[in-house]
C-alpha positions as CSV (number, residue, x, y, z in Angstrom):
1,X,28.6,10.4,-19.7
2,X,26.6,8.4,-22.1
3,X,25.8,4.9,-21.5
4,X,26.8,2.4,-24.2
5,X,23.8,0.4,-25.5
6,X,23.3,-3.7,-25.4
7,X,24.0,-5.1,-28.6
8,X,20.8,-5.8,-29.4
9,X,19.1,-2.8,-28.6
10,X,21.8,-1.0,-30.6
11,X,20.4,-3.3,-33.8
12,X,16.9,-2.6,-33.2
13,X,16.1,1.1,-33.7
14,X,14.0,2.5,-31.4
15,X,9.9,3.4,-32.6
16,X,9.2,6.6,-34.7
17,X,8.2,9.2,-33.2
18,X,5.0,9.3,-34.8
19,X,2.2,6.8,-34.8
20,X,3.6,5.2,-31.8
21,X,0.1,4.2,-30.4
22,X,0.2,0.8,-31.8
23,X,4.0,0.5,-31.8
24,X,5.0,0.6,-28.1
25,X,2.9,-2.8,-27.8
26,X,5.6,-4.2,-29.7
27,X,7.9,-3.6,-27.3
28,X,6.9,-6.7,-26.0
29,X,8.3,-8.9,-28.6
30,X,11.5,-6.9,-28.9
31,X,14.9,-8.3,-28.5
32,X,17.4,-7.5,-25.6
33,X,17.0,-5.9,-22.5
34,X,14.3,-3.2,-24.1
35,X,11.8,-6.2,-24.9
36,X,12.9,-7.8,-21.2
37,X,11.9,-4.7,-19.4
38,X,8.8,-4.3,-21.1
39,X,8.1,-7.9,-20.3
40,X,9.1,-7.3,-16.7
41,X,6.6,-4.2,-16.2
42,X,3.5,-6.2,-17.7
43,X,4.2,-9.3,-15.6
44,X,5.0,-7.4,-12.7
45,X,2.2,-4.9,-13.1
46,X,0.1,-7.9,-13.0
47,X,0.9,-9.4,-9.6
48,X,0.9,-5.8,-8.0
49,X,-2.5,-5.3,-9.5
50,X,-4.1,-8.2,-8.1
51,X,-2.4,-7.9,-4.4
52,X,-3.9,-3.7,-4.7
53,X,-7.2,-5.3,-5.4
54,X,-7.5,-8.1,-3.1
55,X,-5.8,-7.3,-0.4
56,X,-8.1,-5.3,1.4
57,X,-10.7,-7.4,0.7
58,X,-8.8,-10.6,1.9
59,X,-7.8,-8.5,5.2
60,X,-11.8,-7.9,6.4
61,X,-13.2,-11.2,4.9
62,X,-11.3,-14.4,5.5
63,X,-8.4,-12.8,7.8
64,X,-11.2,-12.0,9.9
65,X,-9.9,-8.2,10.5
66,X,-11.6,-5.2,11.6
67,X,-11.0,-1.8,9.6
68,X,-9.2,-0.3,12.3
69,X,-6.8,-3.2,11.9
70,X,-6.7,-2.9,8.5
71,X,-6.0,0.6,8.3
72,X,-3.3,0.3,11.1
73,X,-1.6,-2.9,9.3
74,X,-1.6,-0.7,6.1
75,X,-0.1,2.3,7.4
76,X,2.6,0.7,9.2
77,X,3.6,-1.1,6.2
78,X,3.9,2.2,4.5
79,X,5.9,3.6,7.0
80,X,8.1,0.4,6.8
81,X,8.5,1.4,3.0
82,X,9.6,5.0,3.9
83,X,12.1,4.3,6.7
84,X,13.3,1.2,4.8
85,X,14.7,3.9,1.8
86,X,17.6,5.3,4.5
87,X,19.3,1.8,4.7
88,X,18.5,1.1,0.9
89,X,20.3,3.8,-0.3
90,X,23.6,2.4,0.8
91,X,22.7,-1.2,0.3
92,X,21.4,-0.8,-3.3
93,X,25.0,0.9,-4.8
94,X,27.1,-1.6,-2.8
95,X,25.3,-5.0,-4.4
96,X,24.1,-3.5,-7.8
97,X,20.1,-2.2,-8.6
98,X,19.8,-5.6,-10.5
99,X,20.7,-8.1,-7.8
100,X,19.1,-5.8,-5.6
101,X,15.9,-6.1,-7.7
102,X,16.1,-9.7,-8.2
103,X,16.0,-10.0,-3.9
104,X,13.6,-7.8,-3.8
105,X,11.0,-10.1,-5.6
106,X,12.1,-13.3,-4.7
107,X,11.6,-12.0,-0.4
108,X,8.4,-10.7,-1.4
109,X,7.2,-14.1,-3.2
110,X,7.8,-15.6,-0.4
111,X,6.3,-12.6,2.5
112,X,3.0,-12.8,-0.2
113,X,3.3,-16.2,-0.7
114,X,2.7,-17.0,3.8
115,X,0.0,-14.2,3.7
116,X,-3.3,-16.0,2.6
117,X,-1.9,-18.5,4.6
118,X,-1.7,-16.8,7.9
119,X,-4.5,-15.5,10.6
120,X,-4.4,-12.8,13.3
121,X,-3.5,-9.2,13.4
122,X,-0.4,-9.1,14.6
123,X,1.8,-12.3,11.8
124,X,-0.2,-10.4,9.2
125,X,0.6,-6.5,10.2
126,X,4.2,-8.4,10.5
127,X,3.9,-9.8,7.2
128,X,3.0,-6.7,5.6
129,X,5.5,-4.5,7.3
130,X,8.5,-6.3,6.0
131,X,7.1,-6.5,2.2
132,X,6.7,-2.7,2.6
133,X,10.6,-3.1,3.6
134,X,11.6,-5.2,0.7
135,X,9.8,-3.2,-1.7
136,X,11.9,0.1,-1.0
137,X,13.5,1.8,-3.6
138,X,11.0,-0.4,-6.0
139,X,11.2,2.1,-8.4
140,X,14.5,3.5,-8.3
141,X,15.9,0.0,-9.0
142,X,14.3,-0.2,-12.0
143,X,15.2,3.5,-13.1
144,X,19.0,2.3,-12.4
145,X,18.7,-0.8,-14.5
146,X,17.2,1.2,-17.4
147,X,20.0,3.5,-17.3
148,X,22.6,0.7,-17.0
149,X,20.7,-1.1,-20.2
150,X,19.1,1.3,-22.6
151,X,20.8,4.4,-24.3
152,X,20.5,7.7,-22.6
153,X,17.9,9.4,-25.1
154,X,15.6,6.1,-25.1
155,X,15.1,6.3,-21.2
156,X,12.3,8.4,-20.7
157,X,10.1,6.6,-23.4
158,X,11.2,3.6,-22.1
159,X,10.3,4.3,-18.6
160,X,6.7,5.5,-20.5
161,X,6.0,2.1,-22.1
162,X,6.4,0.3,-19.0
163,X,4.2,2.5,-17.7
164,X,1.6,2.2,-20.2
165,X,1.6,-2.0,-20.1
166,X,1.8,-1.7,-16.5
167,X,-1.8,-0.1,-16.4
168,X,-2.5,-2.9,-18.8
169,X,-1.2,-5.4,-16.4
170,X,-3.4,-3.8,-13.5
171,X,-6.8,-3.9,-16.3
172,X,-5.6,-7.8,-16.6
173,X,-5.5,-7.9,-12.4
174,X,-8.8,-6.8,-12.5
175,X,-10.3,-9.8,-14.2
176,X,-8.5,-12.0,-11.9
177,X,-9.4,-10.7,-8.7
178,X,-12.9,-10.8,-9.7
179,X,-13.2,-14.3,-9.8
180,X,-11.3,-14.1,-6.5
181,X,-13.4,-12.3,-5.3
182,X,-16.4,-14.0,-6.6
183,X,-15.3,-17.1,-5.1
184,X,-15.7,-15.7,-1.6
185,X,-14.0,-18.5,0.5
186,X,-10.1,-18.1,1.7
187,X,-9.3,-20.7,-1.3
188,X,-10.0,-18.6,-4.0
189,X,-7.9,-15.8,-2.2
190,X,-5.3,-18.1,-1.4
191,X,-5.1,-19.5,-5.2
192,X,-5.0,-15.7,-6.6
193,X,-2.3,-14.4,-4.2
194,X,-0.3,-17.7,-5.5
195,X,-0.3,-16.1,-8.6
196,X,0.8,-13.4,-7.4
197,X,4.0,-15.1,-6.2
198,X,4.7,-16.6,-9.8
199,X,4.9,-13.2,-10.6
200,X,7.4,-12.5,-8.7
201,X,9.2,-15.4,-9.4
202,X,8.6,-14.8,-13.4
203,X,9.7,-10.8,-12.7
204,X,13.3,-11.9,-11.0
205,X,14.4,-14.6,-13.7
206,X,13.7,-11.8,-16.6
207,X,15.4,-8.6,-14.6
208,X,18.4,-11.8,-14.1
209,X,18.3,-12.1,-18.0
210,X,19.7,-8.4,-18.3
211,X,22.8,-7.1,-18.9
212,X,24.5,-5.8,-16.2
213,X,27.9,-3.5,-16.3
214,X,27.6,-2.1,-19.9
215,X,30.7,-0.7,-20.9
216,X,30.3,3.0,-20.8
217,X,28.3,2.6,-17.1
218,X,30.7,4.9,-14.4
219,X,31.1,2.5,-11.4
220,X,29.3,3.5,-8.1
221,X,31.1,6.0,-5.6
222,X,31.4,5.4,-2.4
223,X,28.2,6.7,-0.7
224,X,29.1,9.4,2.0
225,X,27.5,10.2,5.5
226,X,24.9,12.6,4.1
227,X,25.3,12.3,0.1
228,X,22.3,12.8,-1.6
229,X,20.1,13.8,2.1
230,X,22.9,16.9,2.4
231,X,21.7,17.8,-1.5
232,X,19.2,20.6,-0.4
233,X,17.8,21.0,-3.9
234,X,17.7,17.7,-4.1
235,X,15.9,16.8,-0.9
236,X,13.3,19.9,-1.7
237,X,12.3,18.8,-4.7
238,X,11.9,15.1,-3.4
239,X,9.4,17.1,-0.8
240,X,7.6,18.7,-3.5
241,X,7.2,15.6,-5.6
242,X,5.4,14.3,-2.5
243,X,2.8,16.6,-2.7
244,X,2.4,16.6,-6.5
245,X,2.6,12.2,-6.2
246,X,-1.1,12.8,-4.1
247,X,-2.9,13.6,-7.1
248,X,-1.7,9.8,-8.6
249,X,-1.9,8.0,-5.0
250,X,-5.3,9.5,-3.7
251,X,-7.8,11.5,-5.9
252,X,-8.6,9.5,-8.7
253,X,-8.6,6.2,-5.8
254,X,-10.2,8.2,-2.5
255,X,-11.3,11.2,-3.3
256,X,-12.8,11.4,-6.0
257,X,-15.1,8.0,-5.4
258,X,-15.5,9.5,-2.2
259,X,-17.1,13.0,-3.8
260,X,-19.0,11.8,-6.0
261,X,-21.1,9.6,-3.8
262,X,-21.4,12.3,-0.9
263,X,-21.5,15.3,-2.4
264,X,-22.2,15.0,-6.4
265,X,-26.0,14.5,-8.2
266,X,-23.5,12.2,-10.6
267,X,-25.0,8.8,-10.6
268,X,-22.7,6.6,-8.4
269,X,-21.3,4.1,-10.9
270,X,-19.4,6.7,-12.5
271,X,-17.0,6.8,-9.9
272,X,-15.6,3.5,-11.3
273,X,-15.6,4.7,-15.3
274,X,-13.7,7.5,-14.1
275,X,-10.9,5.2,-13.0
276,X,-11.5,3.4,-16.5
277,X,-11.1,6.7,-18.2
278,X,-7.9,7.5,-16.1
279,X,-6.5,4.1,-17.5
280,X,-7.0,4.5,-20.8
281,X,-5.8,7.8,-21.0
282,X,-2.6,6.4,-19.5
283,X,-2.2,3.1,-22.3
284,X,-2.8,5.4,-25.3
285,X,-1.3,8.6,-24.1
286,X,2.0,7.8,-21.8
287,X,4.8,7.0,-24.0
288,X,3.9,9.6,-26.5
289,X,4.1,12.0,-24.1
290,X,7.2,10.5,-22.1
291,X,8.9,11.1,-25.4
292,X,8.5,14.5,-25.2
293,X,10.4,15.2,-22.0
294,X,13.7,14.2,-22.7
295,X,15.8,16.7,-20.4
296,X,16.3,19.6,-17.6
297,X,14.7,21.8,-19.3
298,X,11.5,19.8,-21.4
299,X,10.9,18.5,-17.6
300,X,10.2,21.9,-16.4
301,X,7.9,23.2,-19.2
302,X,5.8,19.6,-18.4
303,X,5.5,19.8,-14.6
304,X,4.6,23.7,-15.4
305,X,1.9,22.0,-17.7
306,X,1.2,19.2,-15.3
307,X,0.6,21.3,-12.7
308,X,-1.5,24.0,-14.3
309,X,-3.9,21.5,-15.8
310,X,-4.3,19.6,-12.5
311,X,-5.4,22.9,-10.8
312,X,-8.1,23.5,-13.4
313,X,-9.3,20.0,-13.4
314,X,-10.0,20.3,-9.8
315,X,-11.9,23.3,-9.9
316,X,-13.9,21.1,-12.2
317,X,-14.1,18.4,-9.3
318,X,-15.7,21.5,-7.2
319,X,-18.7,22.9,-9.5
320,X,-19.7,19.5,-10.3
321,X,-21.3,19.6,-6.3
322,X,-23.5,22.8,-7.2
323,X,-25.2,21.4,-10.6
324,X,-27.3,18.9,-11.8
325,X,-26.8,15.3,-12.9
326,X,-25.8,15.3,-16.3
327,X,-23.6,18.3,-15.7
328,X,-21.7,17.0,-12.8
329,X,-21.2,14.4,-14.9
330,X,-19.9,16.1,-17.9
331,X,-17.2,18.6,-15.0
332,X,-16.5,14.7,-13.4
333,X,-15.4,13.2,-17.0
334,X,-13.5,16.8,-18.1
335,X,-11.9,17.0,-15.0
336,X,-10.8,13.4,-14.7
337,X,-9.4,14.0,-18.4
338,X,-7.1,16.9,-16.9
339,X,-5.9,15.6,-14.0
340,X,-5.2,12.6,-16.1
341,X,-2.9,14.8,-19.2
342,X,-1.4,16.5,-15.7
343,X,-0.8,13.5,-13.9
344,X,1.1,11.9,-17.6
345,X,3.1,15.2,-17.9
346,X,3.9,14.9,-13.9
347,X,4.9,11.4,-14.2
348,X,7.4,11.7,-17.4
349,X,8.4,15.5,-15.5
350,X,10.0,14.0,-12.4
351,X,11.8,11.1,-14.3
352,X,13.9,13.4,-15.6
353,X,14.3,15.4,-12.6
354,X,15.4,12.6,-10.1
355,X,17.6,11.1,-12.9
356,X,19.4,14.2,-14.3
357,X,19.9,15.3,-11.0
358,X,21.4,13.1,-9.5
359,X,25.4,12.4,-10.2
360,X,26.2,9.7,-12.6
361,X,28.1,7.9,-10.3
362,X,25.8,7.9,-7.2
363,X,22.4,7.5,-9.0
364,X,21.3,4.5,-7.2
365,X,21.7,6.2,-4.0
366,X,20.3,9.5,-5.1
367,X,17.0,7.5,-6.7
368,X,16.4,5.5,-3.6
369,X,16.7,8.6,-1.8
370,X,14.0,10.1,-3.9
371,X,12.0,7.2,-3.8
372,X,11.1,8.4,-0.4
373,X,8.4,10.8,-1.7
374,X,6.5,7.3,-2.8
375,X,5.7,6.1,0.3
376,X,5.0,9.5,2.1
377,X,2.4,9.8,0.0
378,X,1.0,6.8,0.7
379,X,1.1,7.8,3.7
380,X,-0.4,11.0,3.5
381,X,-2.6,10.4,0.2
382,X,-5.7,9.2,1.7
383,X,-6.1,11.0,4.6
384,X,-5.3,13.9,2.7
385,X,-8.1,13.4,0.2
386,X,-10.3,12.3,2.9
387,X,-10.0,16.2,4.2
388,X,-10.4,17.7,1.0
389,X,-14.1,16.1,0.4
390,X,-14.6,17.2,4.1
391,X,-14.2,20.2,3.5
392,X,-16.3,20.3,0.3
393,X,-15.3,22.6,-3.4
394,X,-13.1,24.8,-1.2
395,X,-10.8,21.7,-0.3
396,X,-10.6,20.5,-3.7
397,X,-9.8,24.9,-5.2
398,X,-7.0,24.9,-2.1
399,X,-5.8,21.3,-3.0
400,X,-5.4,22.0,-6.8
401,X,-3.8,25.7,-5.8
402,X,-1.2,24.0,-3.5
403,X,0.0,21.7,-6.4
404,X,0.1,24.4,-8.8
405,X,2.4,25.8,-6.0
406,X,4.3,23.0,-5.7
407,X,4.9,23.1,-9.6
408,X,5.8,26.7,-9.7
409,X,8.5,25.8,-6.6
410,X,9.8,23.3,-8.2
411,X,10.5,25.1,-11.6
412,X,12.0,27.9,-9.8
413,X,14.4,25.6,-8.6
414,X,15.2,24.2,-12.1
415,X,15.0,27.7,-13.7
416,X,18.8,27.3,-14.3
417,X,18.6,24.1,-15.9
418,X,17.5,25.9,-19.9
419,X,19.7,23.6,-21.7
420,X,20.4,19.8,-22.1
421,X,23.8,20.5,-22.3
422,X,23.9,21.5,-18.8
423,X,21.6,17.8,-17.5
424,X,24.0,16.6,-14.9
425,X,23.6,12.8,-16.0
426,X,24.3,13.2,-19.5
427,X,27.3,16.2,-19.2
């Protein structure tokens, strides 16, 4: 079924498909529920960005916690996230992925909102474990309200430009945790996490400014004892994105930092510009390429792509430990640039996958349910990445084989799927 378009996204045709570098920036002035979403992301993106960077830093300075602690407080909350998906995916159909949504921040304005406030392991680890619960199915809410605002071919670029501003919203962050952090005292921490709440304030009015119940939108089913955790094909692939999501949720944040400065003649500092570099490959290059993957089939080629690059862009990560300086440096940047096409062509790949596959009447519960593979590898991510540098270029040529694995799984799985005609959300 094809979802009937807002009014005013109807009257306002979407960007070429050319030149689109400067155009998806635009976005943010746009009328309707295109132009809210894209506000939504870069706000939202914002406040996410600065809790990412300061948390950790607020946990061992002001909260006075040790890195056990830390570590422990953080894992739990993950784990919070991940069990937290089974009871979403029945709650989020029943009330709606916007009202959903719009709970979702206001709870976690106020969860982030106590935090600076509070002292001891135990009201923090508590604190932290029920925003990991409020923030389940984060992203399959949003994926939900997209479908219910924008037409079905605008989606997946759609889904790109908030991806693109978010990293701009995170570069923004940035700026505003340093002088946080520069500030040093529990004030400073306590005025940027504040912030952070307006975000979430700012995020639910604009997701309450969107259309809900476009005509055109097939109501939700009833969800059923199993549903979408009976869908073997389903579940597998939600297991495979897992190991493909590592690549985004640890190498380019644990280890790679971690390799350079153990195990690389690379001068240090470069472990930051390689994050830089991953960044800015995401704002120029995202949309374009989230364009490009517009069904069943277009996802399959990409994550085939994805995953092939990723592999060779590891082995990149591995010689750069057996030459000089200037050439690790060279295989570090190269590399980086790889993994970073891969991760793009990864990101836009399993859109389509978790959307198209799931019914049109239970996506809610189906996206939730594959929102699971977000928090398992946050979970996993780090120690993962931690065991790769440990066990030196052959854990980063097994790492890189076993998502090109994963890829290759996964298409054979799709290898059906040759034609848009036969995408299940869209038949």
């Amino acid at each position: 079924m094809t979802l009937t378009p807002s009014v005013e996204d109807a009257a306002v045709p979407p960007p070429p498909g050319r030149g689109r570098l400067p155009g998806w920036l635009t976005e943010l002035g746009r009328p309707g529920a295109r132009g809210t979403l894209a506000r939504q992301a870069l706000i939202d993106s914002a406040g996410n960005g600065i809790a990412l960077g300061l948390l950790t830093l607020f946990l061992v300075g002001p909260a006075g916690l040790t890195k056990a602690e830390v570590a422990g407080c953080l894992t739990l909350a993950a784990a919070g996230g991940l069990l937290a998906t089974l009871p979403a995916r029945r709650l989020m159909p029943r009330i709606g992925a916007r009202r959903y949504a719009i709970g979702s921040n206001l709870i976690r304005a106020v969860l982030i909102g106590v935090l600076p406030f509070t002292s001891g392991v135990v009201p923090i680890g508590a604190l932290l474990i029920l925003n990991g619960v409020a923030e389940a199915g984060r992203y399959a809410m949003y994926q939900v309200i997209i479908a219910e605002a924008v037409p079905d071919e605008a989606r997946t670029e759609v889904l790109g430009i908030r991806r693109a501003l978010g990293n701009l919203g995170f570069t923004a962050a940035a700026g505003l945790s340093a002088v946080a952090i520069a500030g040093g005292g529990r004030s400073a921490f306590q005025a940027a996490f504040l912030f952070d709440v307006l975000t979430f304030l700012v995020s639910a009015a604009l997701v309450a400014r969107i259309e809900a119940g476009l005509p055109g939108t097939a109501p939700p089913a009833a969800t059923t004892r199993h549903g979408a955790l009976g869908d073997v094909r389903y579940m597998t692939l939600t297991g495979l994105r897992s190991v493909c999501g590592i690549v985004a949720s640890g190498v380019l944040t644990v280890g790679l930092p971690l390799w350079v400065v153990t195990e690389t003649e690379a001068p240090r500092w470069i472990a930051g510009l390689l994050l830089g570099v991953n960044t800015l490959l995401v704002v120029l290059f995202q949309v374009a390429i989230s364009a490009r993957v517009t069904n069943l089939a277009a996802a399959r080629r990409a994550l085939l792509v994805s995953c092939a690059l990723t592999c060779v862009g590891m082995a990149g990560f591995a010689l750069a430990s057996h030459v000089g300086a200037g050439t690790a440096a060279l295989l570090l940047c190269a590399g980086t640039a790889l993994v970073g096409f891969g991760e793009m062509a990864d990101t836009a790949s399993w859109w389509v996958i978790s959307f198209d596959l799931a019914p049109v009447d239970r996506r809610a519960e189906y996206l939730t349910t594959f929102d699971m593979s977000t928090p398992a590898t946050e979970i996993a991510g780090p120690t993962a990445m931690v065991l790769v540098v440990a066990a030196g270029s052959t854990g980063w040529v097994a790492f890189g084989a076993l998502v090109l694995a994963s890829g290759l799984f996964s298409a054979l799985l799709l290898r059906h799927e040759t034609a848009p005609g036969k995408d299940t959300a869209s038949a």
